[in-house]
N, C-alpha and C positions, 0 to 999 in steps of 0.2 A: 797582306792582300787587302785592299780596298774591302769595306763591307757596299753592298751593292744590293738593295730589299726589294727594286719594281725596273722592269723592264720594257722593251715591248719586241717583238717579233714577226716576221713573216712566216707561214708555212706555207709548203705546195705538194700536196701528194703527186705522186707519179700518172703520167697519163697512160693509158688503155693500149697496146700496142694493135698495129692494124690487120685486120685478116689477108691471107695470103690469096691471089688468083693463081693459080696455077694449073695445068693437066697434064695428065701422065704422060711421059713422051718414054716411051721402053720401046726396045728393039721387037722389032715382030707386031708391036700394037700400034697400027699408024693411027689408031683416033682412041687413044687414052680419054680415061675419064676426068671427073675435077678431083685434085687431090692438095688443092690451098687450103694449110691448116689455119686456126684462129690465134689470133696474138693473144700475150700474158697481159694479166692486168697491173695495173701501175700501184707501187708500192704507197703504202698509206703511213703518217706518221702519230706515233704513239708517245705518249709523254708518261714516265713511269717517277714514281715518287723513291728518292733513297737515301736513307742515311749516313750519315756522315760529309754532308753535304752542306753547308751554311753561307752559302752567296750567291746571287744569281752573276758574279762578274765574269763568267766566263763569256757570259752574252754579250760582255760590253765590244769585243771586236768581231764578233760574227750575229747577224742578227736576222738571217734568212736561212731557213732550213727546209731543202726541197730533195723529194724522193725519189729514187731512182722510177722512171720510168717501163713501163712493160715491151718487151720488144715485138717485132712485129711476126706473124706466123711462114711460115714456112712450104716449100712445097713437099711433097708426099707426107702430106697431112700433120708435119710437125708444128708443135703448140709454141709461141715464141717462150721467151720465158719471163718469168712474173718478176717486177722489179721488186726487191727486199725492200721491206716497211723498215721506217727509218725513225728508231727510240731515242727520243731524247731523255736524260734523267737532270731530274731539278730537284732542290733538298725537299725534305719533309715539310710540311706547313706552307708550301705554294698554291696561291690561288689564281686561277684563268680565267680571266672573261675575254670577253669577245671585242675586239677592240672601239668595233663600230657603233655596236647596240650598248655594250654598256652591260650587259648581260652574264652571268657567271654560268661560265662553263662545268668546274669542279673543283675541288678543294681536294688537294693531297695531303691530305691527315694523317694518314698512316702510312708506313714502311710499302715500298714494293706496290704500295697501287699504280694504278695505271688508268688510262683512259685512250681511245682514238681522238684525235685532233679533225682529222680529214680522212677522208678514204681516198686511197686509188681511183682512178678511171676503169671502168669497165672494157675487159678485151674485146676487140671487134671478129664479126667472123668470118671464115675462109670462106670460098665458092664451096667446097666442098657441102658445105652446111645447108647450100641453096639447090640442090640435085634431087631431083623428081620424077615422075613417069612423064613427067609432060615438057620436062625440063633436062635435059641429060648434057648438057655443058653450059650451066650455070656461068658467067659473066660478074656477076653479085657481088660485091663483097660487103662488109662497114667496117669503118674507122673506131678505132677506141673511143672510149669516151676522158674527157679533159678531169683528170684530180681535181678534188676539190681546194680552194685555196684561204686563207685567213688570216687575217692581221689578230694579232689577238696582246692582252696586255699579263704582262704577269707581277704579281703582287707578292712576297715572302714575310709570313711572319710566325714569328718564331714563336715554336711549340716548348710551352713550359707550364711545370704545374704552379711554378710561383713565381712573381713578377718583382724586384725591389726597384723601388721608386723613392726620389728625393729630390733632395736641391744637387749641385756640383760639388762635389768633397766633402757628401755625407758618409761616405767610406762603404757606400755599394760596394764598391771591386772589393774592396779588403775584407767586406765579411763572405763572398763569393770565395774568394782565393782564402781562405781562411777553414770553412763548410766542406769546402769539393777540390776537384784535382784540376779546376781550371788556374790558368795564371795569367788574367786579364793585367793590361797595363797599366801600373797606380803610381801617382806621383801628385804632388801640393799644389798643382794648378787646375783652374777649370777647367770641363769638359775633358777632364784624361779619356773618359769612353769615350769615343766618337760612332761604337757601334755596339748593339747589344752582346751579350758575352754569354755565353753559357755554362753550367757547372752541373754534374751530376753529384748528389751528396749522397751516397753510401751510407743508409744505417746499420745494415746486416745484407747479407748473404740474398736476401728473399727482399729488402724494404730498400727501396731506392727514391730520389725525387728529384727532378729536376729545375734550377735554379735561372731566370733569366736576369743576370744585370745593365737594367734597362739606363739610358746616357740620362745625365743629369735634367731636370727640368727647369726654369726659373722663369719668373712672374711674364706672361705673355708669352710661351711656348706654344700654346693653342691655338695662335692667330700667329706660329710664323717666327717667334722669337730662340735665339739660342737652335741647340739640336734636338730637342724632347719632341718637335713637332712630327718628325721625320721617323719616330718610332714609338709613340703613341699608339698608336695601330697593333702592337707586338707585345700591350698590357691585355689586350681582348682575348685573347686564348687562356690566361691564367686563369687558375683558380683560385688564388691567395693574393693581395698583393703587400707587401710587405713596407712599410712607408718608414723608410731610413731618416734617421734625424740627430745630425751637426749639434753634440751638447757641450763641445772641448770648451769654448768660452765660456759658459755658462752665463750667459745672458736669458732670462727668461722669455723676455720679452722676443727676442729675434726668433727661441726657439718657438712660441706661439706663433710668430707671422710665416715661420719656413714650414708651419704645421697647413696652417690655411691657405698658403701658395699652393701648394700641391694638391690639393680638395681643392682648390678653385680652378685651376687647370685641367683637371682631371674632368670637373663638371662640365666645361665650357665645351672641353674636345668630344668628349661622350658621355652622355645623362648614365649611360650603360655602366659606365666604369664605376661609379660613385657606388651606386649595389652591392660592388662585389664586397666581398669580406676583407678587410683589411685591418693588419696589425702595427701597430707603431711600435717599432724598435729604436731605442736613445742607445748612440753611439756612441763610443771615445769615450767611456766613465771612466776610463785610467787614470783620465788630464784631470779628472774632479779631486779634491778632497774626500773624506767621508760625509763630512758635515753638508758638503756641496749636494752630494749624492742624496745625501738624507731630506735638505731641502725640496731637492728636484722631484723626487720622489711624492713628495706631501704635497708638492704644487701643482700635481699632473690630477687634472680635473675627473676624480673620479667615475664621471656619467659616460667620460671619452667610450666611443663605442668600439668595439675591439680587443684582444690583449693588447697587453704591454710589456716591453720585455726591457731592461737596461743591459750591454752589453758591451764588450770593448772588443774590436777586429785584431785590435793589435796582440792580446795577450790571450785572446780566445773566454775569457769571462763572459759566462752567460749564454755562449750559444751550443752548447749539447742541451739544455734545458730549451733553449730554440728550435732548435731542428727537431727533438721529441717531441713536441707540441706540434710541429709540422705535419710529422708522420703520420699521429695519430687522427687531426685532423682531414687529409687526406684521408683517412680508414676511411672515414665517415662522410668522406665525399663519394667514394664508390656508390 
């Protein structure tokens, strides 16, 4: 399934159904009172947050969601009936604005929230409602009132405590599929992500954290280049980010330029990101020698701010020592 992170919608709650005119016509009473009940009101629509949800594509062929209406009221005083509110659910980490204003509605953070979109129309009421001393066969009635209605945009991004960022074929997926029980798709060419990936990594029973593998980034992603542009947006919820780094050549030099592409990207797209905490993790030490490794090692600029970790996806070297420094940091983000 296509990944699909921003949409837009129409919605229309249900309108008001109408009050009833009506009088009593029973046998023996040839001048009945008013007995026009009031219509139901029009069903309103609710947007609830759930998980296990990770694309808005299901929006891609229906994009109007309107609400059953309230019916109209009845004679001997019955009420129509109320049109059912109509729940939309969208994964966790969706945000609403308003499509007009520009304006954010809410932010589905958590499991099972919810929110109204629009309300129903208000029911109108019967003659019966308009009978008086002064008044004994009421004429009267009103119409429902019109649901509310909104264009509105939605935006998905994906809730993870930690974010792994790099160039393309820094072996994101493989230490993701390697950590957790996802099995994102990896293969020797660029861009194998085309969408972020998610991974739950298990340290115990009680300690859990979740992993986003965000698609590769490369030099001018911020302005539009490559896919990193299109999911930039989904490193803002982490708390960690994790800055993957290509060492199978062993070239020094490319690995300092592939170190500051992504710090430079990251700055231009959001001053915000550059803050967060981030650790550089050296990939593929496998492909190294020792001596290679020992170099690498002694040439990695001590002041770098951050940990650092050396670690290889293929044979798992290095990353339970990873993820334990995860854990624990998370503690301490609580």
């Amino acid at each position: 399934m296509k990944f699909i992170d921003e949409t837009t919608i129409l919605v229309k709650a249900g309108n008001g159904g109408d009050g009833c005119l009506s009088f009593r016509r029973e046998k023996y009473i040839p001048f009945g009172g008013p007995d026009g009940g009031d219509g139901g009101d029009g069903g309103s629509i609710i947007v609830k947050a759930k998980d296990g949800l990770n694309t808005l594509a299901d929006f891609r062929n229906k994009s109007k969601f309107i609400a059953p209406n309230g019916k109209a009221g009845g004679s001997k005083n019955k009420k129509g009936r109320s049109g059912e509110d109509l729940i939309i659910e969208l994964p966790v980490g969706s945000i609403i604005y308003d499509y007009e204003t520009q304006d954010m509605l809410c932010d589905l953070n958590e499991n099972n929230k919810e929110i109204t979109l629009v309300t129903g129309g208000n029911f109108g009421l019967g003659n019966t409602r308009f009978k008086s001393s002064t008044n004994r066969a009421p004429r009267k009635t009103t119409k429902g009132t019109h649901g509310e209605e909104r264009h509105l945009k939605i935006i998905l991004k994906v809730l993870a405590d930690v974010g792994l960022v790099g160039s393309p074929n820094a072996g994101k997926s493989s230490i993701l599929a390697a950590i957790s029980m996802a099995k994102p798709k990896i293969a020797d060419y660029a861009f194998t992500t085309i969408h972020p990936n998610l991974g739950v990594v298990l340290i115990s029973d009680y300690e859990k954290f979740v992993v986003a593998d965000i698609p590769g980034l490369i030099e001018g992603a911020s302005s539009g280049s490559g896919l990193g542009i299109q999911f930039l947006k989904h490193i803002s919820r982490t708390k960690l980010l994790l800055h993957t780094i290509d060492v199978s050549g062993y070239n020094l030099e490319k690995i300092k330029n592939d170190i500051n592409i992504i710090l430079n990207e990251l700055e231009k797209y959001d001053d915000e990101l550059v803050k967060k905490d981030r650790w550089f993790v050296f990939n593929k030490i496998d492909l190294l020698s020792n001596t290679q490794l020992n170099d690498l090692k002694a040439s990695i600029n001590d002041n770098m701010s951050g940990e650092i970790f050396f670690v290889s996806a293929k044979n798992k070297n290095g990353l339970s020592e990873l993820c334990k420094q995860i854990t624990e940091y998370l503690k301490d983000e609580l």
